[in-house]
GUMAR-558205 format. One line per 2 residues: number of its first residue (from 1); their letters; for each residue x, y, z of C-alpha. Coordinates in steps of 0.25 Angstrom, whole numbers, plus 5000, padded with zeros to 4 digits. Example, Ala and Ser with C-alpha at 12.3 -4.5 7.8 and 13.67 -1.06 7.14 Angstrom:
<atoms>
1> as> 5049,4982,5031; 5055,4996,5029
</atoms>
This chain:
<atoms>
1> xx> 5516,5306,5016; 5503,5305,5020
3> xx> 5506,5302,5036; 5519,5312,5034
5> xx> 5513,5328,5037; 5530,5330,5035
7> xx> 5532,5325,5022; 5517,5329,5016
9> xx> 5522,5343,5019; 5535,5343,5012
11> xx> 5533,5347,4998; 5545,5340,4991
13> xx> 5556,5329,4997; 5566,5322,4989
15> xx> 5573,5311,4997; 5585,5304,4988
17> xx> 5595,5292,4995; 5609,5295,4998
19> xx> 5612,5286,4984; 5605,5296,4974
21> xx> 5610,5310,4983; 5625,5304,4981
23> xx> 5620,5302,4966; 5617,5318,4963
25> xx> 5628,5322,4972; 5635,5314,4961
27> xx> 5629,5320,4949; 5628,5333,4954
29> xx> 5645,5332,4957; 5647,5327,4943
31> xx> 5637,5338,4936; 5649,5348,4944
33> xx> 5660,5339,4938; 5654,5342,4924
35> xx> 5654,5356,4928; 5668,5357,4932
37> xx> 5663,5357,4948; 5671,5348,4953
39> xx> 5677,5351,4966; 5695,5349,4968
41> xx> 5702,5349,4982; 5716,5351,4981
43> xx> 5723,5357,4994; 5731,5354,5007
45> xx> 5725,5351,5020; 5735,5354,5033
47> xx> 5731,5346,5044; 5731,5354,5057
49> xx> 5742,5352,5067; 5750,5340,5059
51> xx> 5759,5342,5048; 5752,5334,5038
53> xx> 5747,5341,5024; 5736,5334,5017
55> xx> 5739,5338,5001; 5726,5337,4991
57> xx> 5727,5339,4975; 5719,5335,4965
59> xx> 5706,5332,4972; 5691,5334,4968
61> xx> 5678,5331,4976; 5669,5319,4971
63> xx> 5655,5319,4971; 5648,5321,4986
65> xx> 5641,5309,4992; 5630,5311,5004
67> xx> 5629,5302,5019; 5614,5303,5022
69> xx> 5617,5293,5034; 5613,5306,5042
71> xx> 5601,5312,5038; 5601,5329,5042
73> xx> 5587,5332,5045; 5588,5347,5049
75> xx> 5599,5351,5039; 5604,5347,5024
77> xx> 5617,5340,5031; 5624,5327,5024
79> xx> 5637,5320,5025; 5644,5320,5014
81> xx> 5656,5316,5008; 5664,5315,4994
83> xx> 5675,5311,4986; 5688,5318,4987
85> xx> 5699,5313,4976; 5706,5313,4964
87> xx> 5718,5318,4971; 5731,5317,4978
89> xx> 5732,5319,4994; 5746,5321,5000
91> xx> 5749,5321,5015; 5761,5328,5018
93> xx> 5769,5330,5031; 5775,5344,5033
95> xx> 5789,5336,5037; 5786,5323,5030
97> xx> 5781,5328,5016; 5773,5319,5010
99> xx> 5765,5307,5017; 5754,5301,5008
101> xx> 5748,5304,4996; 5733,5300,4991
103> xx> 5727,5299,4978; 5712,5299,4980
105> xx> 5703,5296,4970; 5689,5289,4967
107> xx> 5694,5277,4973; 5700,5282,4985
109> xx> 5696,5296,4989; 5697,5306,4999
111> xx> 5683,5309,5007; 5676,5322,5010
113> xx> 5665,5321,5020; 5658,5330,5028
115> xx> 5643,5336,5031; 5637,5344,5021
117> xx> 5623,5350,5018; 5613,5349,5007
119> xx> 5611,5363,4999; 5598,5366,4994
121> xx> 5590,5379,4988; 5578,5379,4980
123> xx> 5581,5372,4968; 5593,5361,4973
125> xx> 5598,5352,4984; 5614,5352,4983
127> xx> 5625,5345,4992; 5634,5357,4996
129> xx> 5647,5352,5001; 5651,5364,5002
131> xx> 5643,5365,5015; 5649,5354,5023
133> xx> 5651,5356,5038; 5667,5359,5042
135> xx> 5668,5350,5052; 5662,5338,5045
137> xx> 5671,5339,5033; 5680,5327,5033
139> xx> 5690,5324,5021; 5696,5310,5024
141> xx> 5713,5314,5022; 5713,5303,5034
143> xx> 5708,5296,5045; 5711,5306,5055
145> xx> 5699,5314,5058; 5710,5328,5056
147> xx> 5712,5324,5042; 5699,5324,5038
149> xx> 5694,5335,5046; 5708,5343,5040
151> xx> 5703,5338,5026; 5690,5340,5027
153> xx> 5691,5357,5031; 5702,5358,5018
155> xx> 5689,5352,5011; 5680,5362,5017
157> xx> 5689,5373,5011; 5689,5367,4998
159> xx> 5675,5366,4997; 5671,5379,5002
161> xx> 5680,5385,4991; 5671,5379,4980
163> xx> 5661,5387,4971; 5647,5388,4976
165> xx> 5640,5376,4967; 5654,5369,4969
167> xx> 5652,5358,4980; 5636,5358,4980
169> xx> 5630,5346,4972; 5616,5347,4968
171> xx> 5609,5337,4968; 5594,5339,4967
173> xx> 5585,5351,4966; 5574,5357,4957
175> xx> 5573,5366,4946; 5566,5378,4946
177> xx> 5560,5379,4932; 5557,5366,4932
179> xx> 5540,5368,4934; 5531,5380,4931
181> xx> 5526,5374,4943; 5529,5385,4953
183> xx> 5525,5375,4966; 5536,5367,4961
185> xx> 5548,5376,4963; 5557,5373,4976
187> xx> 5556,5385,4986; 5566,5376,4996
189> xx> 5573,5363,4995; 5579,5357,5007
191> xx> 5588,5344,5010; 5589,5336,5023
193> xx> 5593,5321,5024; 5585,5308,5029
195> xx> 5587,5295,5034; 5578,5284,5036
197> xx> 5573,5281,5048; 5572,5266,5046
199> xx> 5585,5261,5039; 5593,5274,5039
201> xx> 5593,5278,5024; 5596,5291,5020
203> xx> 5590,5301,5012; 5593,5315,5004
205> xx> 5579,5323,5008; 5576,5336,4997
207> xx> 5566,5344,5003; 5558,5354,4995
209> xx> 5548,5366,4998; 5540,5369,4984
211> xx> 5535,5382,4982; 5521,5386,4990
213> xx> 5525,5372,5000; 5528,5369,5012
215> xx> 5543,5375,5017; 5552,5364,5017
217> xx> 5552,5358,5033; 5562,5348,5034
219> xx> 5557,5337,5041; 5563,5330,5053
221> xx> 5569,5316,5055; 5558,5307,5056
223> xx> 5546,5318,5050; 5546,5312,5036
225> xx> 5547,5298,5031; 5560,5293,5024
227> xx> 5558,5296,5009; 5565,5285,5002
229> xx> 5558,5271,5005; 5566,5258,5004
231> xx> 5557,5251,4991; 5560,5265,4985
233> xx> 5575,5263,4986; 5581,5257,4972
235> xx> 5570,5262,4961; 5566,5277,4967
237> xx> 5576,5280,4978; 5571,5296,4977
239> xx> 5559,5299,4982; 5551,5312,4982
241> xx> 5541,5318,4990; 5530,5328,4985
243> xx> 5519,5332,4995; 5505,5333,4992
245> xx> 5504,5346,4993; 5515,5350,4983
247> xx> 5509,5341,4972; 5497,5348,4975
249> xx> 5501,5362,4976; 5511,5360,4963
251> xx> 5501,5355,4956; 5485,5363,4961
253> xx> 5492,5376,4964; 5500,5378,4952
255> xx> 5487,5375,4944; 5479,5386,4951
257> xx> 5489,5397,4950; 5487,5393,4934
259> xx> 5471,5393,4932; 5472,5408,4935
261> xx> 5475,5419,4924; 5484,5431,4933
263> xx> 5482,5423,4945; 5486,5426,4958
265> xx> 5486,5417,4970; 5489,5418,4984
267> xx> 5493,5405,4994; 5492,5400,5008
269> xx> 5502,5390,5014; 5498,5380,5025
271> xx> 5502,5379,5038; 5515,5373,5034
273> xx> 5519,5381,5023; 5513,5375,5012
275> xx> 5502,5381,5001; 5487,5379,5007
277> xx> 5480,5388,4996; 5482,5396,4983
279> xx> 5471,5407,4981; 5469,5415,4968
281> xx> 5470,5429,4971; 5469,5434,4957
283> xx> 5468,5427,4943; 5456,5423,4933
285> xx> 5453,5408,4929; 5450,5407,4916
287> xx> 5436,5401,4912; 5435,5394,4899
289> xx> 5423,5392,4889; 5416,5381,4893
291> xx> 5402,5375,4888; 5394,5365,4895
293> xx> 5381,5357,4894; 5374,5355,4906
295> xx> 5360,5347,4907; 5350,5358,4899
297> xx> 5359,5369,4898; 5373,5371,4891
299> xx> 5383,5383,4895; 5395,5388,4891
301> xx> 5403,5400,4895; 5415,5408,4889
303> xx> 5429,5410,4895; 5430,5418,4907
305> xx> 5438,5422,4918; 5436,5419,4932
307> xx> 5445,5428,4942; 5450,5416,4953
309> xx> 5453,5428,4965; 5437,5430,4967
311> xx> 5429,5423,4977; 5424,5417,4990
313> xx> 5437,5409,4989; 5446,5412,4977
315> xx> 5451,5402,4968; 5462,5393,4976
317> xx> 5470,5381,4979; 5470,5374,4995
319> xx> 5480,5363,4995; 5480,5352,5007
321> xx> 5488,5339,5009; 5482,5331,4996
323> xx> 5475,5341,4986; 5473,5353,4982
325> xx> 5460,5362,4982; 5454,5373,4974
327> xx> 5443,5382,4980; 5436,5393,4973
329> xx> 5423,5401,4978; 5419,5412,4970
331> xx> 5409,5419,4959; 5411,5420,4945
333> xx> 5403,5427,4933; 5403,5418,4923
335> xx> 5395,5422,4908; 5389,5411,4902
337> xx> 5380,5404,4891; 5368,5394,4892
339> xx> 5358,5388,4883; 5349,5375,4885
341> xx> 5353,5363,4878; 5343,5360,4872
343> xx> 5342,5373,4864; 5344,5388,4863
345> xx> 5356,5397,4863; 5366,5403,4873
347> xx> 5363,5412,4883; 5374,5421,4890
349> xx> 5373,5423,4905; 5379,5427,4918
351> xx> 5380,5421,4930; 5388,5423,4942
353> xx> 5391,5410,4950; 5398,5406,4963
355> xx> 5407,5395,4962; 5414,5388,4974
357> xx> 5424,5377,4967; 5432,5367,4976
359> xx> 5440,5357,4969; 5451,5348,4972
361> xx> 5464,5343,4965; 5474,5332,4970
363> xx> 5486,5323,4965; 5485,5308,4965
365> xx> 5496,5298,4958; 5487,5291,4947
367> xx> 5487,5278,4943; 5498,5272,4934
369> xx> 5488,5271,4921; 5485,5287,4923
371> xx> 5497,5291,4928; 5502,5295,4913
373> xx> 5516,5299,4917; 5511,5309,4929
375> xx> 5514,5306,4944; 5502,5313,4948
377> xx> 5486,5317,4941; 5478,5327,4949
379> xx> 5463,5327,4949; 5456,5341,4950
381> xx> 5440,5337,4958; 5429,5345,4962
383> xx> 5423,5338,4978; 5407,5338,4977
385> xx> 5404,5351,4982; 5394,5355,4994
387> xx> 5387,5366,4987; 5387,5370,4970
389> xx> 5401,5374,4966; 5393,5386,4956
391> xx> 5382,5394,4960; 5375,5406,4952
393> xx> 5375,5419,4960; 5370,5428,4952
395> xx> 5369,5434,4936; 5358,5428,4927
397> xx> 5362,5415,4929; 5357,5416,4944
399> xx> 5342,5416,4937; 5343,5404,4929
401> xx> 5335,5393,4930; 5340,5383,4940
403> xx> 5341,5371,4933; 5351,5380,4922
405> xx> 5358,5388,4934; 5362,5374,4941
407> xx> 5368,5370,4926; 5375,5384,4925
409> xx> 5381,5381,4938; 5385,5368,4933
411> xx> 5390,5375,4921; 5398,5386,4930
413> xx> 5406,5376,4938; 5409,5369,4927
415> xx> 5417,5381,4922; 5421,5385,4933
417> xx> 5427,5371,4935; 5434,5369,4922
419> xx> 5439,5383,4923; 5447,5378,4935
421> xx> 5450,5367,4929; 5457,5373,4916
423> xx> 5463,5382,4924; 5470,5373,4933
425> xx> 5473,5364,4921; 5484,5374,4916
427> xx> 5495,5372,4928; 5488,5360,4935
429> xx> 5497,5348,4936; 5499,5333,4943
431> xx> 5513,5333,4937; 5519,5340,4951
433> xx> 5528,5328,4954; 5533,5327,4940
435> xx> 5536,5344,4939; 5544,5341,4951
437> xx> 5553,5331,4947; 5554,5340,4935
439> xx> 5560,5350,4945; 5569,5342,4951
441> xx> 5581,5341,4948; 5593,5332,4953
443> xx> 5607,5334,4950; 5611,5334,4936
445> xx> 5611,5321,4930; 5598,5315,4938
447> xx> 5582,5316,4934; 5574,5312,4946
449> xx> 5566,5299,4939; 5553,5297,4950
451> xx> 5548,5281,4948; 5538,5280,4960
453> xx> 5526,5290,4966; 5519,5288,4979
455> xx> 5505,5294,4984; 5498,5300,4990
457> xx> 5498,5312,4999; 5510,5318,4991
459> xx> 5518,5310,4982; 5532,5303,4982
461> xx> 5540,5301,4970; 5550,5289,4972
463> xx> 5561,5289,4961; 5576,5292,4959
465> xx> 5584,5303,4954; 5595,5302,4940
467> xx> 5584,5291,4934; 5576,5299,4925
469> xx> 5574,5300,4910; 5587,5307,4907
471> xx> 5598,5297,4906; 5611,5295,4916
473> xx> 5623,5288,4915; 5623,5276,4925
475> xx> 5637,5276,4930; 5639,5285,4941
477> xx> 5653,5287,4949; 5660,5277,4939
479> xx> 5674,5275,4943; 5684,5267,4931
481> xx> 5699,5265,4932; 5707,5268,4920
483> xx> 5705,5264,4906; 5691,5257,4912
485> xx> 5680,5255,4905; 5665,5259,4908
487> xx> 5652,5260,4898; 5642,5272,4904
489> xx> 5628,5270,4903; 5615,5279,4904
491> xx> 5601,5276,4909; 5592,5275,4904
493> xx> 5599,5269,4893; 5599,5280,4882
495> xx> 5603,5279,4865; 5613,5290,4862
497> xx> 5620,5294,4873; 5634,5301,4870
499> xx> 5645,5298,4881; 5655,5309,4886
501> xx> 5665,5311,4896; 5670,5325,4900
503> xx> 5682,5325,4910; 5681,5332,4925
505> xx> 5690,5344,4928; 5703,5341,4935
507> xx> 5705,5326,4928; 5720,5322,4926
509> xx> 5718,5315,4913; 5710,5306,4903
511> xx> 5696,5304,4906; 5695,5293,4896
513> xx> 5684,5291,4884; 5670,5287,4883
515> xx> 5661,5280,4870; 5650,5291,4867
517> xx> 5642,5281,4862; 5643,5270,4872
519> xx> 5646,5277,4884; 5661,5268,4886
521> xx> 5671,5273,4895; 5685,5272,4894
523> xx> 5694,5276,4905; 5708,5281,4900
525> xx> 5720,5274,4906; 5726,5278,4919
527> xx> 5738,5285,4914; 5728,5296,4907
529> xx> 5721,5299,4921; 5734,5302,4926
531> xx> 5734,5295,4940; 5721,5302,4945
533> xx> 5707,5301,4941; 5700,5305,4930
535> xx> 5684,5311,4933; 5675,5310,4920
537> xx> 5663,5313,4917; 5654,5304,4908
539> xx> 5643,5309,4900; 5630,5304,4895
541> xx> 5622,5315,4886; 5610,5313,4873
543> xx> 5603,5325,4872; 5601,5333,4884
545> xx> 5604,5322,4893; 5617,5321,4900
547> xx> 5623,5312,4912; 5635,5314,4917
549> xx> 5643,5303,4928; 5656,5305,4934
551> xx> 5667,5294,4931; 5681,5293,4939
553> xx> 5692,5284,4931; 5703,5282,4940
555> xx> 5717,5277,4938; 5717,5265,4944
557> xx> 5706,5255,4949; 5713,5256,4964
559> xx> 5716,5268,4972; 5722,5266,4985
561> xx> 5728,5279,4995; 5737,5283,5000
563> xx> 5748,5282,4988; 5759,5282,5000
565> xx> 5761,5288,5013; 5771,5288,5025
567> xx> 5770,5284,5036; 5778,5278,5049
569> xx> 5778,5265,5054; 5766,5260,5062
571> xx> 5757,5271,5056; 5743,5265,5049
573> xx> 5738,5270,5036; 5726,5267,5029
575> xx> 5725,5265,5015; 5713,5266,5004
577> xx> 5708,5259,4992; 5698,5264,4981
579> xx> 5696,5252,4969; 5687,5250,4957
581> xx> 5687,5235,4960; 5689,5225,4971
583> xx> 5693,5230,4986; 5708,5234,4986
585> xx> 5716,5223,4991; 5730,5229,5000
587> xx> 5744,5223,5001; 5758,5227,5006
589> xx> 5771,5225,5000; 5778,5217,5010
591> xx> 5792,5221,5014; 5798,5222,5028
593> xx> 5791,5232,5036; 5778,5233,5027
595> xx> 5765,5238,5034; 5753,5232,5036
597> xx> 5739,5232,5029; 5724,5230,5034
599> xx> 5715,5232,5021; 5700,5235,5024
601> xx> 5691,5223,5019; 5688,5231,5007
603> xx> 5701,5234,5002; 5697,5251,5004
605> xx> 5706,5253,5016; 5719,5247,5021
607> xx> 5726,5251,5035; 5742,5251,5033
609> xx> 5752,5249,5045; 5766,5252,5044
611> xx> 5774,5243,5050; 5784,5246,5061
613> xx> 5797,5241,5059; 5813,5244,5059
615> xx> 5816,5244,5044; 5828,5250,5038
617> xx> 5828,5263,5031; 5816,5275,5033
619> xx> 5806,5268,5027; 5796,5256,5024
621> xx> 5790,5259,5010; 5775,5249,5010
623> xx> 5770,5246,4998; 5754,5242,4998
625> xx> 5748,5237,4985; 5731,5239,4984
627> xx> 5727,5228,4973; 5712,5229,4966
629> xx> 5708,5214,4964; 5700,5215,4951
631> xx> 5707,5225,4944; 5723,5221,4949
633> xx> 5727,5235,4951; 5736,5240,4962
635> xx> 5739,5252,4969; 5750,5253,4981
637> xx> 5752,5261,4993; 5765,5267,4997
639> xx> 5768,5269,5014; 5782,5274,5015
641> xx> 5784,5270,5030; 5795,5278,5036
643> xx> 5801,5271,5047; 5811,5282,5051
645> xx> 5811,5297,5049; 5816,5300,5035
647> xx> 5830,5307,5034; 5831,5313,5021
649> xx> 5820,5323,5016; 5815,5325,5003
651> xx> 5810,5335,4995; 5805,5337,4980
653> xx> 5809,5350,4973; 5800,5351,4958
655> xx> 5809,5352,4946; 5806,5353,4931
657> xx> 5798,5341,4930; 5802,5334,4942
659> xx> 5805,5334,4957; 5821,5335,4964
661> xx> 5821,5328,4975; 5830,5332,4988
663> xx> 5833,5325,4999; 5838,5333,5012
665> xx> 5844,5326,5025; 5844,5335,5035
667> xx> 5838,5347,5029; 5851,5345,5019
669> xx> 5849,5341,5005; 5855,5328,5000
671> xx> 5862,5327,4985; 5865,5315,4976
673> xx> 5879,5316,4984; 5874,5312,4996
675> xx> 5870,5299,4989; 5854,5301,4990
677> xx> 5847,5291,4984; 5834,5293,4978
679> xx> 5823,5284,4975; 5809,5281,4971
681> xx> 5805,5269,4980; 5790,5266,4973
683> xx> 5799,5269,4958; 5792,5282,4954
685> xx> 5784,5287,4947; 5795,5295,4940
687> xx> 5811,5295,4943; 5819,5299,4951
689> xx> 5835,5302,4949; 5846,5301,4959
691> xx> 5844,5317,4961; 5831,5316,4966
693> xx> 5826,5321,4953; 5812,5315,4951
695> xx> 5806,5315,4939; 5790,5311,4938
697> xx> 5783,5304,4928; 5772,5310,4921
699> xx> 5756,5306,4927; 5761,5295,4937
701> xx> 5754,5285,4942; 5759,5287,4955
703> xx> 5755,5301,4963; 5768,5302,4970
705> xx> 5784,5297,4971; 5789,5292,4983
707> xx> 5805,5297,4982; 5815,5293,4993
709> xx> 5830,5297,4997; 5841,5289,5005
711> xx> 5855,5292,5009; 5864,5284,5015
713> xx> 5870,5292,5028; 5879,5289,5040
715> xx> 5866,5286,5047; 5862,5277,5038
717> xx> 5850,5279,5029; 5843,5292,5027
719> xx> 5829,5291,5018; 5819,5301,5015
721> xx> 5806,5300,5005; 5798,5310,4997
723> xx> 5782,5308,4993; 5780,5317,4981
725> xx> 5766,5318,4977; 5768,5318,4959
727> xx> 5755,5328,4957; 5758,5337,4949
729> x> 5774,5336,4945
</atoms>
């Protein structure tokens, strides 16, 4: 700071890693869910000149994350993306019907990316999706850059329909009524991002203008120093700035304005912006009794008022890089009594004096053994001055002997002195840092705990941020499978906490049961979520302490998209793999005219090919089986492979309780005359009769039924297929 003109005129920088910015976001997105916040998507996306309808139901946003790979330097830009599940995606094909279905969840999710900005006022900085820029908004329905643009405007609307708070995530700020300290309130607070210049790390930047400082300037790449040092990294990866002025002016200006009785003041700012000189332009300092012994002579004087305004130079502050001064040049009347020590009564006398005091206060960071809790001590000294502080001008005074006159002088300063001096005691403090970590405030859940202090020339506090006193439940973003098992904990490590769970709007099902004693979770079973994912919120609360994490219990350990799709042969396809345990491994039933398969190394992805060959009938129907090594499970892809245009058409008509299905040939509907016959080809879910009456079963496992329908004709064999998604029948 001291080779850094830049940074020694910034009153107040935050920098927090990418980590601990993703962490708030978080909290902040839960403290919504509590609050019944949380953002749904359901809707259908047309994408322009094809015939193709992406249908999406039953989703919700997840908590935001940020990219500070790019820093922004002349705005508060960020990329930012989030989680998009909890749903079902259809594609749909105005002639085709129904091409694929999805079912994304925390596994497996759908993303939303885009560049966003940073929102910030006086009292908070906020993450405002809300603000995202058109053209970067990308939701990821597919490879094809069309799709995700297509996505990402549908998005757009979504998220410009929201209330005002929705969408925005506090995560930081600082309250107003946190200090009587009025140099500690926030008049502007400012965001930009930073990287590194040696290694590329990034960094959220807060920058804020405290009352009566320097206007928030933000600095240019290269101007400052990055704030967050390597050896910092694990213990203290928050660090806060606090220049030398601010600590000086918080703490000596706010103590003159409280030495005066009906004070009035008026301030100078720098050549930057910043406060150069408080003077007192009205006010009395209050002079308290006060006796003293000198070498032959002993004095005292009553309580008196001494009016600050008056004067060569009136009572008044000067601030510079490292300390603080106070100046006063004036005359006072001052009543007093006197009497020889050896003997003799008081005498009552007046005396007018000329006073010219100069003294001098700064902030140091004392020793570890004097420290007593505080971050900071102040010293308040007088410099050895060139000419007497206190002369006598006039009054009876002016014709004592000299060898009194010079101890009355004494006497005078003295009083004069400890007058200051009491009267600065009343708001004089060194605890500025602590008054304004006081103030700050990140988002709900977190306490900013400070382990590490650096001087001089301004001071930075090193630390991190949901660390403090109050306690916190460890487990963050826990994802269990059902009926799993999970014992919560808090640090630090408190007696007498009482667990809770509280379910989030829009879940299915169960939720499941925790111990209030010990804090052990039970997941319900897979049936109770009723094939989707359940999102709950577990409490921690004694007292007035409270912690609150999200957990997602998910039906199965293993998700894997799409559920089924058509396609023709030759096309390529890629699948995708979410697990709670080991990397997914991929297989295909082998039969005559099976595709083929190229997994990624981590299981996550897997590229399908349909094979080209003559077969007989419409269709090739691969089955692809995604196993988890360590917990056995298995999920399966469906492709259904059409190898020739389907003759028959089918459609679903909803009855009581059910679906009819009819199949039409030629526009023309086909009866049980014809000798149609139905069928389920994966065996259900639910039941189909030989009228193409389906009945469903109740909370499938399965989000869909495949249902096909073949004839015999003169020109051989005429097949058609349905996809029916099974939401909501």
């Amino acid at each position: 700071m001291k080779v850094n003109e830049r940074l020694h005129q910034l009153d107040l920088v935050v920098a927090v890693p990418p980590k601990r910015v993703d962490a708030l976001i978080a909290q902040a997105h839960v403290a919504q869910l509590g609050q019944g916040g949380g953002i749904s998507v359901d809707g259908e996306i047309k994408i322009r000149n094809t015939t193709l309808t992406h249908t999406l139901r039953g989703y919700y946003l997840g908590a935001p994350t940020v990219d500070l790979g790019e820093a922004y330097y002349d705005t508060p830009q960020v990329r930012q993306q989030q989680s998009v599940e909890g749903g079902t995606q259809v594609i749909s094909d105005d002639y085709d019907g129904v091409l694929g279905l999805y079912a994304h969840d925390a596994l497996n999710s759908l993303q939303l990316r885009q560049r966003t900005r940073f929102d910030s006022d006086a009292s908070r900085v906020s993450l405002d999706i809300k603000e995202g820029e058109s053209d970067s908004m990308e939701l990821d329905l597919g490879s094809d850059m069309q799709l995700r643009l297509a996505g990402g405007a549908f998005m757009k609307n979504v998220l410009k329909g929201l209330d005002k708070e929705q969408g925005k995530y506090a995560l930081l700020g600082f309250a107003e009524q946190a200090t009587r300290n009025p140099y500690l309130k926030v008049d502007t607070l400012g965001v930009r991002t930073h990287r590194s210049a040696d290694d590329q790390q990034g960094a959220l930047m807060i920058f804020a203008g405290l009352d009566k400082g320097t206007p928030v300037v933000y600095p240019p790449k290269g101007a400052i120093p990055f704030l967050l040092p390597d050896e910092m990294a694990e213990q203290a990866p928050v660090s806060m700035t606090l220049s030398s002025q601010l600590l000086h002016r918080a703490a000596f200006a706010h103590g003159l304005e409280g030495m005066l009785q009906g004070g009035g003041f008026t301030y100078q700012n720098n050549a930057v912006g910043g406060l150069r000189q408080v003077t007192a332009t009205k006010g009395a300092l209050a002079s308290p009794a006060i006796e003293y012994n000198g070498v032959k002579y002993a004095f005292r004087a009553d309580a008196f008022n001494l009016e600050a305004s008056h004067g060569t130079v009136p009572l008044r502050a000067e601030f510079d890089a490292d300390q603080a001064h106070l100046r006063w040049q004036a005359q006072c009347k001052v009543p007093f009594y006197y009497k020889p020590l050896t003997g003799g009564g008081w005498q009552l006398l007046n005396g007018d004096f000329a006073f010219q005091l100069s003294h001098r206060f700064n902030l140091f960071k004392p020793f570890a053994e004097e420290a007593e809790d505080s971050l900071l001590m102040g010293q308040v000294f007088w410099p050895w001055a060139d000419e007497p502080e206190v002369s006598t001008v006039g009054g009876v005074a002016s014709q004592l002997p000299d060898e009194l006159q010079q101890e009355l002088e004494t006497f005078v300063a003295l009083l004069l002195k400890r007058s200051l001096l009491e009267g600065l005691s009343h708001n004089l403090s060194a605890l500025i840092p602590e008054q304004v970590l006081a103030g700050f405030s990140p988002a709900k859940g977190s306490v900013p705990a400070m382990r590490h202090s650096e001087m001089p020339h301004g001071m930075v506090l090193f630390g991190d941020l949901g660390c403090g006193a109050d306690m916190r439940i460890t487990d963050q973003g826990l994802r269990l499978a059902a009926n799993g098992k999970h014992t919560f904990e808090v640090q630090p490590a408190t007696a007498g906490v009482t667990w809770s769970l509280a379910s989030v709007a829009g879940n299915p099902g169960a939720i499941g049961s925790i111990d209030p004693r010990s804090g052990e979770y039970l997941a319900p079973p897979a049936h109770a979520l009723e094939g989707r994912q359940a999102r709950v919120l577990v409490i921690a609360s004694k007292g007035t302490q409270r912690s609150v994490v999200q957990l997602t219990v998910l039906p199965q350990c293993l998700t894997v998209n799409p559920l089924i799709y058509v396609c023709a042969p030759g096309d390529e396809l890629t699948f995708a793999a979410g697990s709670l345990g080991a990397a997914p491994v991929w297989s295909i039933l082998d039969q005559p005219a099976s595709g083929h398969l190229q997994p990624s190394a981590d299981g996550t992805r897997c590229l399908y090919r349909a094979r080209e060959a003559e077969v007989e009938g419409t269709y090739v129907l691969d089955q692809i089986e995604v196993h988890e090594p360590d917990s056995g499970c298995t999920r399966t892809v469906h492709v259904l492979v059409k190898h020739v245009v389907p003759a028959l058409l089918i459609e679903a008509t909803p009855g009581a309780g059910g679906l009819q299905m009819t199949a039409y040939f030629n526009g023309e509907p086909l009866g049980e005359e014809f000798g149609l016959q139905w069928a389920l080809p994966l065996g259900g879910p639910g039941t189909l009769d030989e009228s193409g009456w389906y009945q469903p079963v109740e909370n499938p496992e399965q989000r869909y039924v495949l249902v096909t329908a073949s004839i015999e004709s003169p020109w051989g064999m005429l097949e058609g297929h349905l996809i029916q998604p099974l939401a909501g029948l």
